[in-house]
C-alpha positions as CSV (number, residue, x, y, z in Angstrom):
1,X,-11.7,85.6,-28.0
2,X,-11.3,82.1,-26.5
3,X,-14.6,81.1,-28.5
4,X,-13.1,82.2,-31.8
5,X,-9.9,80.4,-30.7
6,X,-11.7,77.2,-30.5
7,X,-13.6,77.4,-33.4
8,X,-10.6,78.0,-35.3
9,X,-8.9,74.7,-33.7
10,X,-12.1,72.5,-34.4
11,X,-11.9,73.6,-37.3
12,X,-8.6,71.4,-38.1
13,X,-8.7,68.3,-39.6
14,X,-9.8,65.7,-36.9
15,X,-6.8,63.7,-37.4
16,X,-4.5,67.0,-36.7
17,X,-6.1,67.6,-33.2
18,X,-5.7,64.1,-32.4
19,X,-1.9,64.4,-32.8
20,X,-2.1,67.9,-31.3
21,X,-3.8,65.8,-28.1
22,X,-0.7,63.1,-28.1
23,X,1.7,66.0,-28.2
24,X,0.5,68.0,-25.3
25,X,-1.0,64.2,-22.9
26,X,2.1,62.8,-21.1
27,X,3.5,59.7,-22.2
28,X,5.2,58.9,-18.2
29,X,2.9,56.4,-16.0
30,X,1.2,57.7,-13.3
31,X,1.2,55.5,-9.9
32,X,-1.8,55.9,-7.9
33,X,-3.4,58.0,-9.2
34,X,-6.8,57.9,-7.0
35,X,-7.6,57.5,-3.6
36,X,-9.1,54.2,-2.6
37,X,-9.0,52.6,-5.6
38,X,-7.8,49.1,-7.3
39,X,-5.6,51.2,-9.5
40,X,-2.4,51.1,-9.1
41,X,-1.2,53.2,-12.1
42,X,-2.0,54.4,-15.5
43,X,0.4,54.2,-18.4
44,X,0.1,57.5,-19.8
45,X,-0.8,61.0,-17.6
46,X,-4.2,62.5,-17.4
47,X,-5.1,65.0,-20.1
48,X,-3.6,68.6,-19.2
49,X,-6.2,70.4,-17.3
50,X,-6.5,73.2,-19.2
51,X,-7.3,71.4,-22.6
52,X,-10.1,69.1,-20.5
53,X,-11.8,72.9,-19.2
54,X,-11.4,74.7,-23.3
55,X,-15.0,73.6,-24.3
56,X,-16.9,70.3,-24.2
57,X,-16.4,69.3,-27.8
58,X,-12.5,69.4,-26.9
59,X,-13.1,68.3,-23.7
60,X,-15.0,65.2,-25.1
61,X,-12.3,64.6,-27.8
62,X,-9.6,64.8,-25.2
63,X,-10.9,62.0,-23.2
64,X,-11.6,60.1,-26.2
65,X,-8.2,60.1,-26.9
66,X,-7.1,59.2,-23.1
67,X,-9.0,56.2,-22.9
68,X,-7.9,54.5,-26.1
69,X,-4.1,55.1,-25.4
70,X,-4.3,54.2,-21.7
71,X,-4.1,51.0,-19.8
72,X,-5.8,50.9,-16.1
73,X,-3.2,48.3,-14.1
74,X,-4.4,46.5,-11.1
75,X,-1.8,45.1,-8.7
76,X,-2.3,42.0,-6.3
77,X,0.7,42.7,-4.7
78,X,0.1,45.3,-1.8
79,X,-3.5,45.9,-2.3
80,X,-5.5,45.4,0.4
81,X,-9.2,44.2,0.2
82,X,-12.0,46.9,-0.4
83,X,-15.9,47.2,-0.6
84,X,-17.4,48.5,-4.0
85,X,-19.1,50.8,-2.1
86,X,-15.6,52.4,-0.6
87,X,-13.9,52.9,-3.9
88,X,-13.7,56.1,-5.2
89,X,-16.0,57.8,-7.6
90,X,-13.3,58.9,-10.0
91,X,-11.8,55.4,-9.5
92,X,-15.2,53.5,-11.1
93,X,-15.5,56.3,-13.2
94,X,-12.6,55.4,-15.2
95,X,-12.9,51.7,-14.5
96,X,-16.3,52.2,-16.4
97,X,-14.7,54.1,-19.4
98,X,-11.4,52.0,-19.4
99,X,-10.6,50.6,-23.0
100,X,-7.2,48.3,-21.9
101,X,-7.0,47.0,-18.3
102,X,-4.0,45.0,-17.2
103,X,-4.0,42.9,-14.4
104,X,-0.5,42.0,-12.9
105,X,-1.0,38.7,-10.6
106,X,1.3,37.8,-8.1
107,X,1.7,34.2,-7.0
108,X,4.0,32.5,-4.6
109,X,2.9,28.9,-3.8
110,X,4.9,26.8,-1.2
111,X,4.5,23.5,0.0
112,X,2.6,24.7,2.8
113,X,0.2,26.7,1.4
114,X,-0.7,23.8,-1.4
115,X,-1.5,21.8,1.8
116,X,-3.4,24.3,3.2
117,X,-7.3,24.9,2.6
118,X,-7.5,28.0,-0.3
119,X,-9.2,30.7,2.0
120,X,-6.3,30.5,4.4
121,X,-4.1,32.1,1.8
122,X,-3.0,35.5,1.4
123,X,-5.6,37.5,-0.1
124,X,-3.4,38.8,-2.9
125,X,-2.6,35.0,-4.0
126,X,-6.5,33.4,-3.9
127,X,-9.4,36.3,-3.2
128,X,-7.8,39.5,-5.4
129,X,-8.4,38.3,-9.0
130,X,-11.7,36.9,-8.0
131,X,-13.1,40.5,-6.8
132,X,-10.5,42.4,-9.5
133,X,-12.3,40.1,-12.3
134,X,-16.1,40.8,-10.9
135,X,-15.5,44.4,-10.5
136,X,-14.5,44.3,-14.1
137,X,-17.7,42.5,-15.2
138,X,-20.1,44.1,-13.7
139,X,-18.3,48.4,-14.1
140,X,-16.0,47.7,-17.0
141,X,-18.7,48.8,-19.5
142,X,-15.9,49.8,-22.4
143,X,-13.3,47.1,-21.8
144,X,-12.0,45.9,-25.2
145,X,-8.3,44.4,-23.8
146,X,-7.5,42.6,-20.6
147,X,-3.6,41.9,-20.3
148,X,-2.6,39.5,-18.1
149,X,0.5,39.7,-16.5
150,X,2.4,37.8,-13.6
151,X,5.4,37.3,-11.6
152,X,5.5,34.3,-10.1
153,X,8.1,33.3,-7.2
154,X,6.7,29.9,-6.6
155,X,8.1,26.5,-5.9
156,X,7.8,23.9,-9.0
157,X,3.9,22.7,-8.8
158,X,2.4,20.9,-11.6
159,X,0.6,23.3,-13.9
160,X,-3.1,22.1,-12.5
161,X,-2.4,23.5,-9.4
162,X,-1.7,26.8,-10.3
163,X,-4.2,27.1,-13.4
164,X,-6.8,27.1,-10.4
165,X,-5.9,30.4,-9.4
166,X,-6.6,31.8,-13.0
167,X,-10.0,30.5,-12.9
168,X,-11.6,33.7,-11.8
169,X,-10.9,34.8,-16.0
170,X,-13.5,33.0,-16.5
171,X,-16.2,35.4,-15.7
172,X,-14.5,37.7,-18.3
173,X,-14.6,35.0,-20.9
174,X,-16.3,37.4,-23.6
175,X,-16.3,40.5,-22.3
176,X,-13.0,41.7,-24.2
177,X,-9.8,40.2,-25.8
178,X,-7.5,38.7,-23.8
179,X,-3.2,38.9,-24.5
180,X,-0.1,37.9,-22.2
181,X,2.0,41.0,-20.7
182,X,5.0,39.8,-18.7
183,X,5.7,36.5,-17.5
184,X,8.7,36.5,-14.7
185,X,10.0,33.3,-12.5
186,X,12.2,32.4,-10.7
187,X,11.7,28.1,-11.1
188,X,13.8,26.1,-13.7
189,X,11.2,25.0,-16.0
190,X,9.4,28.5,-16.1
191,X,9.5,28.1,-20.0
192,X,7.3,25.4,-19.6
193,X,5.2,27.0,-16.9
194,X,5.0,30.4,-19.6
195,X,4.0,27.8,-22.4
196,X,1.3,26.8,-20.0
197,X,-0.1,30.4,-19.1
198,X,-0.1,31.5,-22.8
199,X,-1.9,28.3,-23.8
200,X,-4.7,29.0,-20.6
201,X,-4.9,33.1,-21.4
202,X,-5.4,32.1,-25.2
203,X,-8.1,29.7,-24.7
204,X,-10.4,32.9,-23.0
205,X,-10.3,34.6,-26.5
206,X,-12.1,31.4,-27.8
């Protein structure tokens, strides 16, 4: 009976299940969604079980669907430094099928840190986007969007100093499209400082 049942549903016109799928997949975020694991949330809920376990061709279809509605976002801000070999499986799993990816940076620059050698900063502020961006090259094998994101609760430093600690794009120069998420500040001229991100996050698209 459940056979019949699903032949009659694949039957339907492909576009018809696809809005069947967005009906039944939740649109509320999920945070942390795997154990040891870069990920810090998903935008959308995983599939229902019970539509992923109906057959493989809805199965298949079903995670189609997932992976081009949902973005993968990567925190620096409480993450704490991990091996490749310690992160999950499920975690690389869907790092490798991930479609949109946003990373949300965290900075906060001070007089004494800028005076300070690089590697005695917080890992969050100078190593995280090096090994966030690398993991990404090398697992990301379906990664069409990266979104860059980033609050920054800095004190006023020309732009050269902080562009440094975007460099780390650069290995992902290629690899997908790049687009600006959301920019918050707390300095005066942070309209300037955003004018300046856009300008650096546009220039990896060319």
């Amino acid at each position: 009976m459940a056979d019949l049942q699903h032949s009659a549903f694949l039957r339907l016109p492909t576009e018809l299940r696809y809005d069947i799928y967005e009906y039944l997949c939740l649109d509320e975020p999920v945070c942390y969604p795997f154990r040891r694991s870069p990920i810090s949330s998903i935008s959308h809920g995983v599939p229902p079980r019970q539509l992923l376990l109906a057959c493989r061709k809805i199965h298949d279809e079903v995670q189609t669907h997932f992976y081009r509605r949902a973005t993968f976002r990567l925190l620096a801000l409480g993450s704490s430094r991990m091996e490749r070999a310690d992160i999950s499986p499920g975690s690389l799993a869907a790092i490798r099928r991930a479609k949109k990816v946003e990373l949300m940076l965290m900075w906060n620059l001070t007089d004494q840190r800028v005076l300070a050698e690089p590697r005695t900063w917080p890992w969050c502020l100078a190593g995280w986007l090096h090994e966030q961006s690398q993991l990404l090259k090398d697992e990301a094998h379906q990664l069409e969007l990266i979104t860059i994101s980033l609050r920054d609760a800095s004190s006023p430093f020309p732009w050269e100093v902080k562009e440094l600690l975007l460099m780390p794009l650069l290995k992902l120069k290629g690899k997908a499209r790049f687009e600006v998420g959301e920019i918050i500040t707390v300095q005066e001229d942070g309209e300037v400082m955003k004018n300046d991100f856009v300008k650096y996050v546009g220039e990896l698209n060319g």
